[in-house]
C-alpha positions as CSV (number, residue, x, y, z in Angstrom):
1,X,-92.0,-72.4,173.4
2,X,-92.1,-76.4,172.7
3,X,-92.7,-78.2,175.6
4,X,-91.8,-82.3,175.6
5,X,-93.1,-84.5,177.7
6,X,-91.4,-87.8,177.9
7,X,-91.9,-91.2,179.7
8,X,-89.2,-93.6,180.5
9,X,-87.0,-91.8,181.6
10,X,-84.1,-93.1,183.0
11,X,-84.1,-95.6,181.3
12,X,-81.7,-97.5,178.9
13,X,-83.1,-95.8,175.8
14,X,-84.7,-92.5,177.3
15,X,-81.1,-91.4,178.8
16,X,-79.9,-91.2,175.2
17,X,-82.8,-89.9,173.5
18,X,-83.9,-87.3,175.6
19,X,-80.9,-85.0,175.2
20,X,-80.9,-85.3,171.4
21,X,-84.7,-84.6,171.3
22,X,-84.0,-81.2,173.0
23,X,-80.5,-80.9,171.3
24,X,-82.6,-80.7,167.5
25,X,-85.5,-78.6,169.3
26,X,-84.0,-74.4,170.1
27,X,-85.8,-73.5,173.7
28,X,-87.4,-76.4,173.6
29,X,-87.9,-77.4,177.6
30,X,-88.6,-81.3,178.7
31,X,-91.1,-82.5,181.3
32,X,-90.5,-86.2,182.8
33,X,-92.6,-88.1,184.6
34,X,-90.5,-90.3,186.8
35,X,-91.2,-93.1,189.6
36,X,-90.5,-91.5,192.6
37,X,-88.2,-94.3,193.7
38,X,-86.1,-93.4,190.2
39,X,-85.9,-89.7,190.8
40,X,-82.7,-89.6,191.8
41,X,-81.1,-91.1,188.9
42,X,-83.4,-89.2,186.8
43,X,-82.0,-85.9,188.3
44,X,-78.7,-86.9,188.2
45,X,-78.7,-87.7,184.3
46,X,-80.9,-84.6,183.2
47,X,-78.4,-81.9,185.0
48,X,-75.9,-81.8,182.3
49,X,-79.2,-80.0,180.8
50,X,-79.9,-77.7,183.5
51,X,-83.3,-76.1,183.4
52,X,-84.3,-77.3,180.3
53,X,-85.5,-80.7,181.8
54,X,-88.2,-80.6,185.0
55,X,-88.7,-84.0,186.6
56,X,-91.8,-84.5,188.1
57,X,-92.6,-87.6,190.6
58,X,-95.5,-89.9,189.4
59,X,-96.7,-93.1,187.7
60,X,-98.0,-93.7,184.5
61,X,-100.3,-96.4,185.6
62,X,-102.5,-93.3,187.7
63,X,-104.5,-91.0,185.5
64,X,-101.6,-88.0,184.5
65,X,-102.2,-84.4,186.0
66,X,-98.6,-82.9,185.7
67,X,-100.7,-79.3,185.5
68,X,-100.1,-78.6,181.9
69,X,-102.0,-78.2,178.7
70,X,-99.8,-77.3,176.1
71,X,-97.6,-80.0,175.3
72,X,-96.4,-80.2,171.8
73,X,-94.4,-83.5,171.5
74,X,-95.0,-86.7,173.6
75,X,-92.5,-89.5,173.8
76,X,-94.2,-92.5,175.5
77,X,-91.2,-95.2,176.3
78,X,-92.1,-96.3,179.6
79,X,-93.4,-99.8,179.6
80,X,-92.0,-103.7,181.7
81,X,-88.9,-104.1,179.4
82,X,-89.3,-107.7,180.9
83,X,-89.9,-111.1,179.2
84,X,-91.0,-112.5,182.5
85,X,-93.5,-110.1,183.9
86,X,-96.9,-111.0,185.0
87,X,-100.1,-110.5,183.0
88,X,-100.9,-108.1,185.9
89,X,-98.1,-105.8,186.1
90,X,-98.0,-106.3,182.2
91,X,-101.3,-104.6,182.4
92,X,-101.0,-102.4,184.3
93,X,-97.7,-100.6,182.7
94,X,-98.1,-101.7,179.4
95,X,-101.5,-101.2,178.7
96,X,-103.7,-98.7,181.3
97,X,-100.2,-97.2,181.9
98,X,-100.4,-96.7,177.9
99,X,-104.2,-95.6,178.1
100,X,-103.4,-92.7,180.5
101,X,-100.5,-91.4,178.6
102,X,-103.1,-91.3,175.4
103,X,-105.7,-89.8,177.8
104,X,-103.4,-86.8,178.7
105,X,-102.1,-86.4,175.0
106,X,-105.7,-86.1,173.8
107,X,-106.2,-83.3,176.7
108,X,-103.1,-81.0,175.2
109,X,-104.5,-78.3,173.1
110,X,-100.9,-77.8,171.2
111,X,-100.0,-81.7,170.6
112,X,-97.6,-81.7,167.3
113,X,-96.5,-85.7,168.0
114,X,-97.6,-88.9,170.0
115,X,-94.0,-91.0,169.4
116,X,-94.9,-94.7,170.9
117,X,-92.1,-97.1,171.5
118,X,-93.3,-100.4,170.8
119,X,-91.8,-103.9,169.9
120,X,-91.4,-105.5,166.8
121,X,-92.9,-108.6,169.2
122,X,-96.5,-107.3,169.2
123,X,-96.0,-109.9,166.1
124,X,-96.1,-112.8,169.2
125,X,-94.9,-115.8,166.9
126,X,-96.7,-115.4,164.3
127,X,-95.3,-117.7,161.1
128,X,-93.8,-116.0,158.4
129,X,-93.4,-112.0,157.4
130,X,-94.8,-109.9,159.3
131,X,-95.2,-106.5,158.1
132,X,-95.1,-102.6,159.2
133,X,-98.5,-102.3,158.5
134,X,-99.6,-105.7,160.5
135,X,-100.8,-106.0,164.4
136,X,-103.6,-107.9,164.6
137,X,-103.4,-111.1,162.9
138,X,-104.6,-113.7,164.9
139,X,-101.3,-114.2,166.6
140,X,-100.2,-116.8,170.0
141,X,-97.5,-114.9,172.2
142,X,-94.5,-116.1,173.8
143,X,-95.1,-114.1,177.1
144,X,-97.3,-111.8,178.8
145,X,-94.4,-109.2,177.9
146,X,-95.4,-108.9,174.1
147,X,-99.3,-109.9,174.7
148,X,-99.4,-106.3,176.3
149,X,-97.3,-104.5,174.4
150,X,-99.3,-105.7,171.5
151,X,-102.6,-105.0,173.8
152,X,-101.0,-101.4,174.4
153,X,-99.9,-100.7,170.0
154,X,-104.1,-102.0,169.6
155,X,-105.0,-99.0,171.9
156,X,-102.2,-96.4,170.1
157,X,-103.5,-97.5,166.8
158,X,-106.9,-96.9,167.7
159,X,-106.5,-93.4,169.2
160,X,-104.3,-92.8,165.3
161,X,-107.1,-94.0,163.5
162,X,-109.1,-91.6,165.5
163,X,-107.0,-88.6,164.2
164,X,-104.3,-88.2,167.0
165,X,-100.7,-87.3,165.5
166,X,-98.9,-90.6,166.1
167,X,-95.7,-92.1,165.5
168,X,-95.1,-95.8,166.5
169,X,-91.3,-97.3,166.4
170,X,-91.1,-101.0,166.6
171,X,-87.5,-102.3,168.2
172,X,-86.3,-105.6,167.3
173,X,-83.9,-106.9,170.3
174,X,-81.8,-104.0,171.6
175,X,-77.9,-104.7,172.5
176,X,-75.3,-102.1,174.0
177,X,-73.8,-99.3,171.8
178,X,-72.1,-100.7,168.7
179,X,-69.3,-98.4,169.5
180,X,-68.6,-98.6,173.2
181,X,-70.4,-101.7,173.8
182,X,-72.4,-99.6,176.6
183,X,-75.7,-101.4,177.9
184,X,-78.0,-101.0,181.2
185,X,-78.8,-104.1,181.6
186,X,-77.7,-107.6,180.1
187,X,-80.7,-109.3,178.7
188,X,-81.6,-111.3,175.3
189,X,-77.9,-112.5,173.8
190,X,-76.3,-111.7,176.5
191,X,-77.7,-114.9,178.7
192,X,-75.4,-116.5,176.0
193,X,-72.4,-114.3,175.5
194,X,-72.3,-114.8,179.6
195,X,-73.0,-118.7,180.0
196,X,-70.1,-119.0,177.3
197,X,-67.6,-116.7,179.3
198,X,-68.0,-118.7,182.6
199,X,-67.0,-121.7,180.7
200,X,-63.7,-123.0,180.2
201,X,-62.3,-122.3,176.2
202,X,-65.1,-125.2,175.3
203,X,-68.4,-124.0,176.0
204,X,-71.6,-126.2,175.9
205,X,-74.5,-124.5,174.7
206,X,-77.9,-126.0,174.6
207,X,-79.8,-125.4,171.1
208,X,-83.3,-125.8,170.2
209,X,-83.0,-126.9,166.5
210,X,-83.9,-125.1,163.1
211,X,-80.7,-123.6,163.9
212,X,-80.1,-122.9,160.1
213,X,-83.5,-121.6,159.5
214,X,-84.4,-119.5,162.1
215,X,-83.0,-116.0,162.4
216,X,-81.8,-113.6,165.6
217,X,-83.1,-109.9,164.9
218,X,-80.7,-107.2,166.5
219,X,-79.9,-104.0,166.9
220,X,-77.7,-102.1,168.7
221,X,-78.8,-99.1,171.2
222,X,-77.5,-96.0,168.9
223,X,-79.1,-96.7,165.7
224,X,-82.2,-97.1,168.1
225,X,-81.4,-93.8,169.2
226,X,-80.5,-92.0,165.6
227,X,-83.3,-93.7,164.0
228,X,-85.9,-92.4,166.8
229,X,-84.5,-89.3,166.4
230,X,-84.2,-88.5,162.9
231,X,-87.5,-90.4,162.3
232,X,-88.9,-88.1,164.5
233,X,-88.2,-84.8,163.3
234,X,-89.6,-86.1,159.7
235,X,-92.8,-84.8,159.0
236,X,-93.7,-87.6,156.5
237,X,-93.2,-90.3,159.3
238,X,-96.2,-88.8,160.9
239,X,-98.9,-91.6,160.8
240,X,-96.1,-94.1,159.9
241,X,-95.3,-97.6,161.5
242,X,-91.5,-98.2,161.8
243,X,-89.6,-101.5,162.2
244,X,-86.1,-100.8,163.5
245,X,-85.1,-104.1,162.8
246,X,-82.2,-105.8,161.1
247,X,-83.7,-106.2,157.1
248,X,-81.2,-108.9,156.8
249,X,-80.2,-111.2,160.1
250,X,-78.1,-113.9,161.0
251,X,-79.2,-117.1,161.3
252,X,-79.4,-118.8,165.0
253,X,-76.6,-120.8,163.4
254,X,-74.5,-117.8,162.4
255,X,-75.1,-116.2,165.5
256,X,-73.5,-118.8,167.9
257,X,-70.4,-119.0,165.5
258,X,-69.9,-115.0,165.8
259,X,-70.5,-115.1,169.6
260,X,-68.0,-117.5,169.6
261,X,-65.6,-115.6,167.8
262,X,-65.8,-113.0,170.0
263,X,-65.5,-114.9,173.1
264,X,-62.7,-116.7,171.7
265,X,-64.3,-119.9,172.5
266,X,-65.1,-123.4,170.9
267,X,-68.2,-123.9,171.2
268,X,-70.3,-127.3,171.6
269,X,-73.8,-127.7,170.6
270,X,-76.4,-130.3,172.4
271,X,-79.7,-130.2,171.0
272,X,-82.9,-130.2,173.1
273,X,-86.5,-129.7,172.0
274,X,-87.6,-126.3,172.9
275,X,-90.7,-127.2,175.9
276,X,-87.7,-129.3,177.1
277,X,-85.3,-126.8,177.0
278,X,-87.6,-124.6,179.2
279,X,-89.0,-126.9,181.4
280,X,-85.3,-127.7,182.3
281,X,-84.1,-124.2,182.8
282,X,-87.8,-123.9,185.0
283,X,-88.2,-126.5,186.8
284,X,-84.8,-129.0,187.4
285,X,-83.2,-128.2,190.2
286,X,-80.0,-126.6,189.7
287,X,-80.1,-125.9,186.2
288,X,-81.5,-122.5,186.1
289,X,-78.8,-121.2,188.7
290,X,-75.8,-122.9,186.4
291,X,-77.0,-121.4,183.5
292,X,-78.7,-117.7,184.6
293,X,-80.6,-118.1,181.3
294,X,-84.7,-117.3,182.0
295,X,-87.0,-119.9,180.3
296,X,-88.6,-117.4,178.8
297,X,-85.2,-116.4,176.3
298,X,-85.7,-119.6,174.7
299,X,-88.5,-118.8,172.5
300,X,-86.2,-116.1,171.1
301,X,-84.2,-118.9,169.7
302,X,-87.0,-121.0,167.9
303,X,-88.6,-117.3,166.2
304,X,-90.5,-118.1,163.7
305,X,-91.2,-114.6,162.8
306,X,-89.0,-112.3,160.3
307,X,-89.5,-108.5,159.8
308,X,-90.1,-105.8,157.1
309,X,-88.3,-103.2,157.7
310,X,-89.7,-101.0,154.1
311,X,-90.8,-97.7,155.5
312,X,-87.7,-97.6,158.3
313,X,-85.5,-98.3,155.4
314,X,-86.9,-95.7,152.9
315,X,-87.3,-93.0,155.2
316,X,-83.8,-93.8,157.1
317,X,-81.4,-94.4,153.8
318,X,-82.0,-90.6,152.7
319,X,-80.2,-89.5,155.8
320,X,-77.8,-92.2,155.2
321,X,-78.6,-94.3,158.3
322,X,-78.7,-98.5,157.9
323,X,-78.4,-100.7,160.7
324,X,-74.8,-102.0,161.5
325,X,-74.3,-105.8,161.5
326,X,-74.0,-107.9,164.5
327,X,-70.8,-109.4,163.8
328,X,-69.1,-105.8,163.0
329,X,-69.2,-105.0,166.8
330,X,-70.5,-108.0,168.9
331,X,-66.5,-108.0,170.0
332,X,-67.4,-104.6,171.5
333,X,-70.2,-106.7,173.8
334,X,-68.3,-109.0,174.6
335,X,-65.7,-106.4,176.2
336,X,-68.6,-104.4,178.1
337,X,-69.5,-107.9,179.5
338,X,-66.2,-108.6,180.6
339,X,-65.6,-104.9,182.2
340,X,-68.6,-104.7,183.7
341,X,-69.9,-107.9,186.6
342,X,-71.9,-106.3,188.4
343,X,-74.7,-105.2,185.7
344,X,-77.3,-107.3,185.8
345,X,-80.8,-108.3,183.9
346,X,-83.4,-106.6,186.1
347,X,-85.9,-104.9,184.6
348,X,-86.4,-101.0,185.6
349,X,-89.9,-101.2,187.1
């Protein structure tokens, strides 16, 4: 009988995964290891699967001994979702907590799979086209957040090169469900969408120039999930890097008009160089608690990176997957956002 083991989970993208994991996988049972202080939840969400799910209490960033051997699929999502994390809790999750969930793959004797989630931002801001087969180019980061992350794909890829059965699935920026507008947490665009709503029907939105050049890459949450999923089950994506990115994204400029749209607002642009920009939102008082929009999400705005997308595309477009465009369902955000106060940006950690 497969046996799963999964990290991550509760989380915004392991709650969807997990149950089509074991849906495409007969008898197949689950094993999650879960912060204890997350339990709970995790409980909660995995009963709809009965006893095909076993949540057992622990930490990634501690050596793994869940007393089993024969795992035969590992799904390794856990990591600090969090632009503003330290370097040391950065380390700690993203990287050793990476290291140890390698460690315990190497020690199962039936391992099929190692299926990393990383982030198409292990690129940091590095100029120009940066490819699936790309990681270490030299590269500056924007924050600690993708320095580890990029620290953590170093270590996967090594352990691949090495002969372990690895996946690795790189994310551009993930919203809500495209359908439902659905979301754990508001993060990334939604610092915008937000400021703009709590304005009156003109809106005043700081810019960081290059608006027309520079692009915003993403993705909603269910073509994450469909593309893990499918991509997955293939066995040609087995050694295979996989940028689940937008092949073709708005601009900066493009993306403010749509958000507007959506928001049914008229929105007015004041241009301030990016250090300013941050150094505002960081250090004037006032500023940062008017807006809500972390320093950090700046740099997001001023990316001078863009993304190839050919093996996700190849491998996807025979089951007849593509990414959905922003504007085609950035209304449905905008509703969540509306409906829904009291989620806010915290990190699960």
């Amino acid at each position: 009988m497969a046996t799963v083991f999964f990290t991550g989970y509760p989380g915004f993208l392991g709650s969807e995964l997990l149950p089509r994991i074991l849906a495409r996988r007969d008898g197949a049972t689950a094993l999650c290891i879960v912060q204890p202080k997350f339990a709970a939840l995790a409980r909660e969400r995995a009963a709809p699967l009965g006893d095909r799910v076993r949540i057992v209490e622990g930490d990634i960033t501690s050596p793994i001994d869940v007393g089993v051997d024969d795992v035969t699929e590992i799904f390794h999502l856990a990591a600090v979702y969090d632009l503003a994390v330290s370097r040391d809790l950065g380390m700690r999750v993203n990287v050793d907590g990476t290291r140890n969930v390698l460690n315990f793959a190497a020690s199962q004797k039936s391992l099929e799979r190692f299926h990393y989630i990383s982030t198409c931002y292990v690129s940091g801001r590095y100029p120009g086209l940066f490819h699936e087969s790309d990681l270490v180019l030299g590269q500056s980061f924007n924050n600690h957040y993708e320095e580890t992350k990029y620290l953590a794909e170093v270590e996967v890829q090594r352990r691949m090169r090495s002969g372990m059965p690895v996946t690795i699935y790189r994310p551009s920026v993930v919203v809500g469900d495209s359908a439902t507008g659905a979301t754990q947490k508001f993060d990334g665009p939604y610092f915008v969408m937000q400021w703009v709503l709590r304005q009156p029907r003109v809106a005043v939105l700081p810019t960081t120039g290059g608006t027309k050049r520079y692009r915003f890459n993403v993705v909603p949450r269910d073509f994450i999930i469909e593309a893990i999923d499918t991509l997955s089950a293939k066995r040609e994506s087995l050694g295979k890097v996989y940028q689940l990115a937008d092949p073709d994204p708005m601009t900066i400029d493009e993306t403010i008009k749509t958000i507007a749209s959506a928001t049914q607002h008229t929105i007015v642009r004041v241009f301030l160089p990016r250090f300013a920009a941050k150094l505002a939102l960081q250090y004037v008082p006032g500023v940062y608690r008017l807006m809500r929009i972390p320093p950090a999400a700046v740099d997001y705005f001023n990316h001078p990176t863009s993304y190839d997308t050919t093996n996700a595309r190849a491998d996807l477009a025979v089951e007849g997957i593509a990414v959905p465009r922003l504007r085609d369902y950035v209304e449905n955000l905008v509703s969540f956002v509306r409906a829904h106060p009291e989620i806010g940006s915290a990190a699960m950690v």
